[in-house]
KEKE-3310 file (N, C-alpha, C; in steps of 0.2 Angstrom, whole numbers, plus 5000, padded with zeros to 4 digits):
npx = (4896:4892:4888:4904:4907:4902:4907:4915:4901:4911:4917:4926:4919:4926:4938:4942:4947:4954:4963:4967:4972:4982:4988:4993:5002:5011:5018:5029:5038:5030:5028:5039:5043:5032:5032:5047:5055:5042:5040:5053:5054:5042:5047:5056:5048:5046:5034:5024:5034:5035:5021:5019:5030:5026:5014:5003:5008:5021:5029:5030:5034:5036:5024:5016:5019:5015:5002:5001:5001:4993:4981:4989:4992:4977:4974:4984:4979:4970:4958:4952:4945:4932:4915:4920:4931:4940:4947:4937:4934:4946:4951:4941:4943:4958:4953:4948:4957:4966:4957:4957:4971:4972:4965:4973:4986:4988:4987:5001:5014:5024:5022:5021:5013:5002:4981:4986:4989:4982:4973:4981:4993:4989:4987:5002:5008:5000:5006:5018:5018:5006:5010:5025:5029:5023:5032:5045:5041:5041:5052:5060:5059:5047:5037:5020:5004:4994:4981:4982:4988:4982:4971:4979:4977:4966:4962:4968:4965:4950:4956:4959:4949:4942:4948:4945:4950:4945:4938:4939:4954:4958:4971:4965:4972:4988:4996:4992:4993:5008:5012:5005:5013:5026:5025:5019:5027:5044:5042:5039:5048:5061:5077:5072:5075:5068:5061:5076:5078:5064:5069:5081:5075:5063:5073:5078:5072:5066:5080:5082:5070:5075:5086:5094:5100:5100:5111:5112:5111:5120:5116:5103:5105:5108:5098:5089:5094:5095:5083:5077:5089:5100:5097:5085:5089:5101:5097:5087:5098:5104:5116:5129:5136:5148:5153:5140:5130:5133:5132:5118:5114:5117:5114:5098:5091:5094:5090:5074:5072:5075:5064:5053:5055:5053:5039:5028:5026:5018:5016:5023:5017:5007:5016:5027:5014:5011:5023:5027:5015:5016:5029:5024:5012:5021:5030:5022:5014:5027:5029:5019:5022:5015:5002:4984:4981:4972:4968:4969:4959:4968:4969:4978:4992:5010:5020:5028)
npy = (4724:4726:4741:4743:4742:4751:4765:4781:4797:4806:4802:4802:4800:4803:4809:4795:4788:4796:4793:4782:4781:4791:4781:4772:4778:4779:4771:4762:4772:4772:4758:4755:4763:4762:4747:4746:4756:4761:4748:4746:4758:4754:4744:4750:4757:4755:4750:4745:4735:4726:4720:4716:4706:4697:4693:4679:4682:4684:4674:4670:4677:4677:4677:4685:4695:4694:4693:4708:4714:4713:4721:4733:4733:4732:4744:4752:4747:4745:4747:4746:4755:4754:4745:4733:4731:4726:4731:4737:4726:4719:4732:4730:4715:4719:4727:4719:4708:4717:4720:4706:4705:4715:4709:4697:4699:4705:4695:4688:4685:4691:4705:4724:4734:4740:4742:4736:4743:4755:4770:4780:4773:4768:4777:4782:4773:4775:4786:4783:4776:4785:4798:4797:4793:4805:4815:4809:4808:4822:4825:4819:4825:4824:4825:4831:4834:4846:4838:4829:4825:4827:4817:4804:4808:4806:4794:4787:4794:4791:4774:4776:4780:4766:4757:4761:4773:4787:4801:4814:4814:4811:4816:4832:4839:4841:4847:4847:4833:4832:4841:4834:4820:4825:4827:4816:4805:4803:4804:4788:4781:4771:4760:4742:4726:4717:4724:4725:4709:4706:4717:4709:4699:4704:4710:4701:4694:4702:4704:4688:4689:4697:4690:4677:4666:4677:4687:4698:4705:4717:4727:4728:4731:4742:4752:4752:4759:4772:4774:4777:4783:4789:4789:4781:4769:4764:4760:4749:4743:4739:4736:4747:4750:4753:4753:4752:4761:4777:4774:4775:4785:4792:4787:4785:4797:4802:4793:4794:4806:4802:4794:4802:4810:4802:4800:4809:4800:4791:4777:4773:4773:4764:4754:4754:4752:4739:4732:4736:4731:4716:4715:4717:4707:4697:4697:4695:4682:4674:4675:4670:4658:4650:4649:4652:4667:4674:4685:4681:4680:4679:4667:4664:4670:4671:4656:4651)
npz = (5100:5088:5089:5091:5077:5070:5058:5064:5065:5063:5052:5033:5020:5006:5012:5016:5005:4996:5006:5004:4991:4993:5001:4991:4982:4989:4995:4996:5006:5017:5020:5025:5036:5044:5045:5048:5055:5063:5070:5076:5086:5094:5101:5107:5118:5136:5141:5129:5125:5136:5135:5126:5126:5137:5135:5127:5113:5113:5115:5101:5090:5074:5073:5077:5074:5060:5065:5071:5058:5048:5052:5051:5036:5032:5034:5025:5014:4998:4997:5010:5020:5014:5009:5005:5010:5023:5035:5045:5052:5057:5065:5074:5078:5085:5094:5103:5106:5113:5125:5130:5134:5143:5154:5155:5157:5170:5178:5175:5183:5182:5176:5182:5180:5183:5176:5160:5142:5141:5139:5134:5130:5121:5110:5111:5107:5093:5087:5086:5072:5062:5064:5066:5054:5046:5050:5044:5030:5029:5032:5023:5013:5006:4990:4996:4996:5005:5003:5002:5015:5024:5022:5023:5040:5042:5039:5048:5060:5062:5064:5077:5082:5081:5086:5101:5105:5114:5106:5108:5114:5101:5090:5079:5071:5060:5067:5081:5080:5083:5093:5104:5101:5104:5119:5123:5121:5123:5139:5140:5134:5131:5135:5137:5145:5137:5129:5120:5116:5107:5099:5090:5088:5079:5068:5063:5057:5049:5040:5038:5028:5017:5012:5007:5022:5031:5026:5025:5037:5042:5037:5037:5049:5049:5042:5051:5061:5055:5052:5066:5075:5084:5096:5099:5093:5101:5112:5108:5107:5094:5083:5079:5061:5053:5040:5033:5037:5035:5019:5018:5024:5015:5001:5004:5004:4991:4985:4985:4981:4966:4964:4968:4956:4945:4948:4942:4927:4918:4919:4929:4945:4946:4943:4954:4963:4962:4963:4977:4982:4979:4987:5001:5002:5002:5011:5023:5019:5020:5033:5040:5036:5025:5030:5036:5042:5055:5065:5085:5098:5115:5124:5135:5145:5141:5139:5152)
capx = (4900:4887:4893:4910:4911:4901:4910:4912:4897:4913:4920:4921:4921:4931:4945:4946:4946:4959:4971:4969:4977:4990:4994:4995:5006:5016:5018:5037:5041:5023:5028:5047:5043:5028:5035:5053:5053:5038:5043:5061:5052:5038:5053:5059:5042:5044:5027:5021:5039:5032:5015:5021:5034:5024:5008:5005:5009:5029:5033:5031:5038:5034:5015:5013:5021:5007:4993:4999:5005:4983:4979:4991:4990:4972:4973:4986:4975:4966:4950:4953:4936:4924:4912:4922:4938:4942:4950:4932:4935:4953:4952:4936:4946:4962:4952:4947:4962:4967:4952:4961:4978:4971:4963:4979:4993:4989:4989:5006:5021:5031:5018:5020:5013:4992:4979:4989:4985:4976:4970:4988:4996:4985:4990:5009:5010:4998:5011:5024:5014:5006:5013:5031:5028:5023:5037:5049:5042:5040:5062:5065:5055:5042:5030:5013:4999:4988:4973:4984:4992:4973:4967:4981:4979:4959:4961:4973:4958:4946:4956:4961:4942:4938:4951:4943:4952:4939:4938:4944:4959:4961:4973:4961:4976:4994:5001:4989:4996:5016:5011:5003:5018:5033:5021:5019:5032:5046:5042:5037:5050:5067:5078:5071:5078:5063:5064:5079:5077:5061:5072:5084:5071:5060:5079:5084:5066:5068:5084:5079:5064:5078:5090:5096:5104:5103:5118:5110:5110:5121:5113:5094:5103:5110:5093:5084:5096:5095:5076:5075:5090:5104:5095:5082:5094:5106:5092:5088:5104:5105:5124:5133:5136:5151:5151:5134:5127:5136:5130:5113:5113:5119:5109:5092:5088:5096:5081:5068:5073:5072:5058:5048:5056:5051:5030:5024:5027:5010:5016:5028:5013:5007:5022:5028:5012:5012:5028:5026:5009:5019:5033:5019:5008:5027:5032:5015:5015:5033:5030:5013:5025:5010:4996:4983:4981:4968:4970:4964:4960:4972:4967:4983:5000:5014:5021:5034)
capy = (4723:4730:4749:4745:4743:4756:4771:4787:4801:4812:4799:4807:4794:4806:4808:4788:4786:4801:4790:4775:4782:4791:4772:4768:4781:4780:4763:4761:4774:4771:4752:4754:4767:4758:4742:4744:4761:4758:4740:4746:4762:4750:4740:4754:4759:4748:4746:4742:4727:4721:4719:4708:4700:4692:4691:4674:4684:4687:4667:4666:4681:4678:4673:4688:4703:4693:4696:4713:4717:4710:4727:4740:4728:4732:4752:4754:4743:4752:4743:4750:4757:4753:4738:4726:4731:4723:4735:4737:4718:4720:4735:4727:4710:4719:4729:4714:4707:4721:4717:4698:4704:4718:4705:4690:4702:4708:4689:4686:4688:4698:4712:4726:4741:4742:4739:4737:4747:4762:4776:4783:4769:4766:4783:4780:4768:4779:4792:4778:4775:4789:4804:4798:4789:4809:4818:4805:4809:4828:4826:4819:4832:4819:4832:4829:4840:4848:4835:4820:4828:4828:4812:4801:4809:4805:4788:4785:4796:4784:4769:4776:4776:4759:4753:4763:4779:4793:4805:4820:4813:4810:4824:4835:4842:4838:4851:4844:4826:4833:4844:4827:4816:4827:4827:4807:4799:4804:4802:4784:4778:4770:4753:4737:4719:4714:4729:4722:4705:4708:4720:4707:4695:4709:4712:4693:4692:4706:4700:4683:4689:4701:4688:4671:4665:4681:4692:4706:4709:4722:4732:4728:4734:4750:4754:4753:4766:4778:4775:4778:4786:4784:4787:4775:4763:4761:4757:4743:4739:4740:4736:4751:4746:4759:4751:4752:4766:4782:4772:4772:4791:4794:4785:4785:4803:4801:4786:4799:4811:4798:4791:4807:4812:4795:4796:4808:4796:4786:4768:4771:4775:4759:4748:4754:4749:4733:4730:4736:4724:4709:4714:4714:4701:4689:4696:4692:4674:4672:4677:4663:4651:4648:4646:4657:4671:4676:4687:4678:4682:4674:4663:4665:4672:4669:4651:4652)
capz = (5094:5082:5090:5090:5071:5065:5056:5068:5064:5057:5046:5029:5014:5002:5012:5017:4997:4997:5009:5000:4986:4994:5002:4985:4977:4994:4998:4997:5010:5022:5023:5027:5040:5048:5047:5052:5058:5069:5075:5083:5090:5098:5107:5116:5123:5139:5143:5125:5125:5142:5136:5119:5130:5143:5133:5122:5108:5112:5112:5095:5089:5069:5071:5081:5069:5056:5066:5069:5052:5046:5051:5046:5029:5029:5036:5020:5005:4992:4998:5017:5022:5007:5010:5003:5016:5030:5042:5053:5054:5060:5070:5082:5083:5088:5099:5107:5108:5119:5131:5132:5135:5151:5158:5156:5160:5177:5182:5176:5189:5177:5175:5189:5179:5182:5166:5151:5136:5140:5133:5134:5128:5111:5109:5112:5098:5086:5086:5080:5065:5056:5067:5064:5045:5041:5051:5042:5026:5027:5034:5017:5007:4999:4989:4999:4993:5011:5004:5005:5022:5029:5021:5029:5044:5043:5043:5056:5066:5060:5064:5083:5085:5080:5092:5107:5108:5113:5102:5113:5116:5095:5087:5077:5066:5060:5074:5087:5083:5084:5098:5108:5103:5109:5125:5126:5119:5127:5145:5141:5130:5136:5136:5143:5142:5134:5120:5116:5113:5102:5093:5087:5085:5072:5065:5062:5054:5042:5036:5032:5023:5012:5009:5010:5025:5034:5026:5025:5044:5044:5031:5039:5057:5048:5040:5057:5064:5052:5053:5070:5076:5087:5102:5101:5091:5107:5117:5105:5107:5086:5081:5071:5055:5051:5033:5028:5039:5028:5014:5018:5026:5009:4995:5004:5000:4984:4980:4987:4974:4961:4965:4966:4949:4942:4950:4938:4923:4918:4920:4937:4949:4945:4942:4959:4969:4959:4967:4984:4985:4981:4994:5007:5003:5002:5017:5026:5016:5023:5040:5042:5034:5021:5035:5032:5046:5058:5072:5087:5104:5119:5131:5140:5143:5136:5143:5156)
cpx = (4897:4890:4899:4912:4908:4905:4908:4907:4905:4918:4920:4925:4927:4937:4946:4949:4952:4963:4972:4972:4984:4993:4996:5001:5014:5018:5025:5037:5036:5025:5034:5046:5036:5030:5042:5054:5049:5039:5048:5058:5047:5040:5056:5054:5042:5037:5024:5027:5036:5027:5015:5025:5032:5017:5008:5009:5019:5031:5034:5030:5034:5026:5014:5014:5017:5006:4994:4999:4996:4981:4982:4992:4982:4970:4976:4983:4971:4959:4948:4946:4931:4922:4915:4929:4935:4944:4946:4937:4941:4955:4948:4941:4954:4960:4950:4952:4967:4964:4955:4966:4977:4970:4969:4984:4994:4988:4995:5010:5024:5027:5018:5019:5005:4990:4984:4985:4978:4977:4977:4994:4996:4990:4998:5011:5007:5003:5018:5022:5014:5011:5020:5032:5030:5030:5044:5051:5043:5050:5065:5063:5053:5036:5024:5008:4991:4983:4976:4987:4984:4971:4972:4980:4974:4962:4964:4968:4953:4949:4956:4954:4940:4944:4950:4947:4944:4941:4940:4950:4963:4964:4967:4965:4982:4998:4997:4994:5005:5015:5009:5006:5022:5030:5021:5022:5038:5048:5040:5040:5058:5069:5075:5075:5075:5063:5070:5082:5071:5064:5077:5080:5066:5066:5081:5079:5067:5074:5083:5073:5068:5083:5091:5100:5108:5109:5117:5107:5111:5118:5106:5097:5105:5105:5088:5086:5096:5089:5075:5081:5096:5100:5090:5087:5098:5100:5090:5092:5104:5114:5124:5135:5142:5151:5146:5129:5128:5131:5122:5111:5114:5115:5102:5090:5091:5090:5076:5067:5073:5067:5053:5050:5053:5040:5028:5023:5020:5012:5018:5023:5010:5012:5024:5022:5010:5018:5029:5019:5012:5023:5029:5015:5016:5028:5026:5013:5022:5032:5025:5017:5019:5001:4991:4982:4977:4973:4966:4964:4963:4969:4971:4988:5006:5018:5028:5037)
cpy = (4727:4737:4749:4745:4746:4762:4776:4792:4804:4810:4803:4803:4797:4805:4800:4784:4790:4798:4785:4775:4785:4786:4771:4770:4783:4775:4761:4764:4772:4761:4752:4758:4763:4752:4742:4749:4760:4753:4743:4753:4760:4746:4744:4759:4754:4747:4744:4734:4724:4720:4712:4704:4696:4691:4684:4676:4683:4679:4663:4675:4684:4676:4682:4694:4702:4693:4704:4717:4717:4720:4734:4738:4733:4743:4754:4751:4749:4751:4746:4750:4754:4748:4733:4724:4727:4727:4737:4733:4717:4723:4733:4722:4711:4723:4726:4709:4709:4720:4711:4700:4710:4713:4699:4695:4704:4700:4686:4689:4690:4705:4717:4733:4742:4739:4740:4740:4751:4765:4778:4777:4766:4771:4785:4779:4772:4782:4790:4777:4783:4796:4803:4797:4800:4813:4816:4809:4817:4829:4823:4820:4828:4825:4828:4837:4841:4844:4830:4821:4824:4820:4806:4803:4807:4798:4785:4785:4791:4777:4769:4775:4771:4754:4757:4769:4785:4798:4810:4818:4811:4815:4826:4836:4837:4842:4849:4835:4829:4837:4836:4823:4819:4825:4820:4802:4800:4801:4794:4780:4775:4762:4747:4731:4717:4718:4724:4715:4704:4713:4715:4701:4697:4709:4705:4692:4695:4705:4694:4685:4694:4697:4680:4671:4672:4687:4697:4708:4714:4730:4733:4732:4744:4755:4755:4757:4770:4778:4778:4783:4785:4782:4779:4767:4760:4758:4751:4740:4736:4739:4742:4746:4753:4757:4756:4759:4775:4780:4774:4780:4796:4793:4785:4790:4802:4797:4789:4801:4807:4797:4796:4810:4808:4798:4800:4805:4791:4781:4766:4772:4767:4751:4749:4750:4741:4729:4728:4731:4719:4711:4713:4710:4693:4691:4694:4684:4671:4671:4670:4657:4648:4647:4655:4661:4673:4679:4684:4680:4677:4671:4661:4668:4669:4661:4653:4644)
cpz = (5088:5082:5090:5083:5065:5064:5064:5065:5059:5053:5040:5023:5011:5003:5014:5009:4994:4999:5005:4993:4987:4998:4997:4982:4981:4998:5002:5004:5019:5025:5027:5034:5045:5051:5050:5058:5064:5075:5079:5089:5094:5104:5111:5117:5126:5140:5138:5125:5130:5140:5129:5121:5132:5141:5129:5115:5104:5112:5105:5089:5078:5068:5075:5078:5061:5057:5067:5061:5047:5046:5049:5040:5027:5031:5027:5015:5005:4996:5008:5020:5018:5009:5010:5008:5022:5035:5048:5056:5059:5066:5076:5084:5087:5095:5107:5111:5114:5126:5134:5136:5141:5155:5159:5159:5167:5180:5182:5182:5187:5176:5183:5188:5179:5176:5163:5147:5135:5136:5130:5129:5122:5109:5107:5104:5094:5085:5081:5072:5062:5059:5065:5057:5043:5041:5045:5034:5023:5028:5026:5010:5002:4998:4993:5001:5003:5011:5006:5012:5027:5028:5023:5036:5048:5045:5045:5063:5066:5066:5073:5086:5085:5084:5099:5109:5108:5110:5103:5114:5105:5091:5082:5071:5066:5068:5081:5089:5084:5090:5105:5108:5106:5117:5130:5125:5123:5133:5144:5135:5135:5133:5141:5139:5137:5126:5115:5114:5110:5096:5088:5085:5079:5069:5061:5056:5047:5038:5034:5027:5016:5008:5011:5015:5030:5034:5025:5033:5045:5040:5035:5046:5054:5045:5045:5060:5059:5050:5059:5074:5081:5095:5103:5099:5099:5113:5117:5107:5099:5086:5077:5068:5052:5044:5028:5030:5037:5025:5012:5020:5019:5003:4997:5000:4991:4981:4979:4981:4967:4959:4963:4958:4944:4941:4945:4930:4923:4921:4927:4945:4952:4946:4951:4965:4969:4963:4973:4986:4987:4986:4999:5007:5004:5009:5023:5024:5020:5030:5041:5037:5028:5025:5034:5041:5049:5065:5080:5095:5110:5124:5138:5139:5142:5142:5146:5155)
residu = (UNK:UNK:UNK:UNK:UNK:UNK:UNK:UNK:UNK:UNK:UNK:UNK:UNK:UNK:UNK:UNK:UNK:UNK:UNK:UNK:UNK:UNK:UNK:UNK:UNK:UNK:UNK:UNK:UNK:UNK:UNK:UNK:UNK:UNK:UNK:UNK:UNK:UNK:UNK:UNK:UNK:UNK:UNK:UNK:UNK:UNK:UNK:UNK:UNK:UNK:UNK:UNK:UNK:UNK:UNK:UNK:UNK:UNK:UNK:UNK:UNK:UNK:UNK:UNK:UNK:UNK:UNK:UNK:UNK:UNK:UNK:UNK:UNK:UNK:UNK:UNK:UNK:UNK:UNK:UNK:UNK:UNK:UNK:UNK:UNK:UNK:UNK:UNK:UNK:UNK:UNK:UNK:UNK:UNK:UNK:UNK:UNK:UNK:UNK:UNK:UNK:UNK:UNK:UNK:UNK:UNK:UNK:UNK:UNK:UNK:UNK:UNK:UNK:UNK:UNK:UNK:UNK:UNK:UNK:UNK:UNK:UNK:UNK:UNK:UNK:UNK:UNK:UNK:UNK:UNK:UNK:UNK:UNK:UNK:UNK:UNK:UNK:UNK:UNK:UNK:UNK:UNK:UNK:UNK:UNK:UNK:UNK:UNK:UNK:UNK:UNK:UNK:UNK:UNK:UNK:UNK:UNK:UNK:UNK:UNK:UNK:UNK:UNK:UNK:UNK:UNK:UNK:UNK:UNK:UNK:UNK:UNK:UNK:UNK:UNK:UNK:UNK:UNK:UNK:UNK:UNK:UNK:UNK:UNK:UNK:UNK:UNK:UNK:UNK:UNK:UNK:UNK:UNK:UNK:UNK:UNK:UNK:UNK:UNK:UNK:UNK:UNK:UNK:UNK:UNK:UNK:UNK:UNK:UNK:UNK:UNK:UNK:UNK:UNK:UNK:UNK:UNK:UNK:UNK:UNK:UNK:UNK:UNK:UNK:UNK:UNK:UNK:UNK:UNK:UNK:UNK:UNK:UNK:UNK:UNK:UNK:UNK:UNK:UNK:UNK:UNK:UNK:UNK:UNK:UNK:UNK:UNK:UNK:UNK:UNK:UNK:UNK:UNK:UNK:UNK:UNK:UNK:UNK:UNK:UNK:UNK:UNK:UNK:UNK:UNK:UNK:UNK:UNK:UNK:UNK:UNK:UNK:UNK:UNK:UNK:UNK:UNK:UNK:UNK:UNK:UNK:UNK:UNK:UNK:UNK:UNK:UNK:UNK:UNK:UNK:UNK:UNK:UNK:UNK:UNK:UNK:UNK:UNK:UNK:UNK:UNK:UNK:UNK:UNK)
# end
């Protein structure tokens, strides 16, 4: 335990003090893209659906996107790396996690794929997160300065080691990581049944937490295809939303360019991650129904 939650030798403070501002100054598009982005892409990787499906985690759908949400919460805070952060904490006990969930999975009778969540398969999902977050960002021409480029990209590196990726297998670069997803995403993506019921069960979720009474579904499912895309969207099994899906192909970049016109302003840098805080700390408060949140390790799979 002690060596799994020390820094790696090439950690390198500046730049995790470097991301932690560009989480700040880039909050809005890193959360949206993480969280919903990431989530529908996660669903149609079937061996990561089968692995949330038939673990404890997948019977209880909103306690389970709180315990994941703990750590990309605590990878994106200002406090991140520095003593006073949490993300070790987070990234050991998710690592351990994963040790529970090899070990239960291959006893279920639903499981018929070998260990769960190897090396390859961390991997998978890293690529969801920071590798597509950047692609996303650089497709809808957000200014991003080569230092901020590098220092998100550290401590992604960082994090993939404190969750047991070996270090040869961690991109080195940004063209190493876009070179190694085309490579492994791909071949290990696809529709399962199970994607797509955790897809409309992430879907149902995010719409309640935008709105009362869920009316904002068609709006939440038109935002997750035009994050993600059609292909993966039909996978999902995502509804078109002929409505809102235009609308949204439309007015996004139109906010980007706002937005960025907006950041150099003294107050708006601020007032923006003031905002985005509280939307992450509500939706994290919402998701735990008020209960406080630990990630904990399973004792079993998910009940039949």
């Amino acid at each position: 335990m002690e060596k799994a939650r020390q820094l790696p030798p090439w950690a390198d403070r500046a730049k995790l003090e470097a991301a932690a501002q560009f989480n700040k100054s880039r909050g809005l598009y890193l959360n949206l893209l993480n969280g919903v982005g990431g989530g529908m892409l996660s669903t149609a990787i079937p061996k990561e659906a089968w692995s949330v499906y038939y673990s404890k985690g997948g019977a209880d759908m909103e306690d389970r996107v709180a315990k994941t949400s703990l750590l990309g919460f605590s990878v994106g805070s200002l406090n991140a790396y520095r003593p006073q952060g949490d993300c070790i904490v987070q990234a050991v006990k998710t690592r351990l996690v994963h040790a529970a969930v090899r070990h239960l999975l291959q006893q279920s009778p639903h499981w018929r794929w070998g260990v769960p969540i190897s090396q390859e398969d961390i991997l998978v999902t890293w690529h969801t997160l920071p590798t597509y977050a950047m692609r996303k960002m650089r497709d809808w021409q957000v200014p991003i300065t080569a230092a901020d480029s590098q220092a998100y990209l550290h401590v992604w590196q960082v994090t993939a080691h404190l969750l047991g990726v070996r270090d040869e297998y961690i991109p080195a670069t940004w063209a190493a990581a876009n070179t190694q997803s085309d490579r492994v995403l791909p071949p290990n993506m696809g529709p399962t049944r199970e994607g797509v019921e955790l897809t409309d069960i992430l879907l149902g979720q995010l719409a309640e937490q935008t709105s009362p009474a869920s009316i904002s579904r068609p709006l939440v499912n038109a935002l997750a295809r035009y994050l993600v895309g059609n292909q993966v969207a039909d996978w999902d099994q995502i509804p078109r939303e002929p409505l809102w899906e235009p609308l949204i192909a439309t007015a996004w970049p139109l906010l980007v360019k706002f937005r960025e016109g907006l950041i150099p302003l003294p107050l708006v840098p601020e007032t923006a991650w003031v905002l985005d805080e509280a939307a992450r700390q509500y939706i994290l408060f919402y998701l735990t129904k008020g209960r406080e949140t630990k990630i904990e390790i399973p004792a079993v799979n998910r009940p039949e």
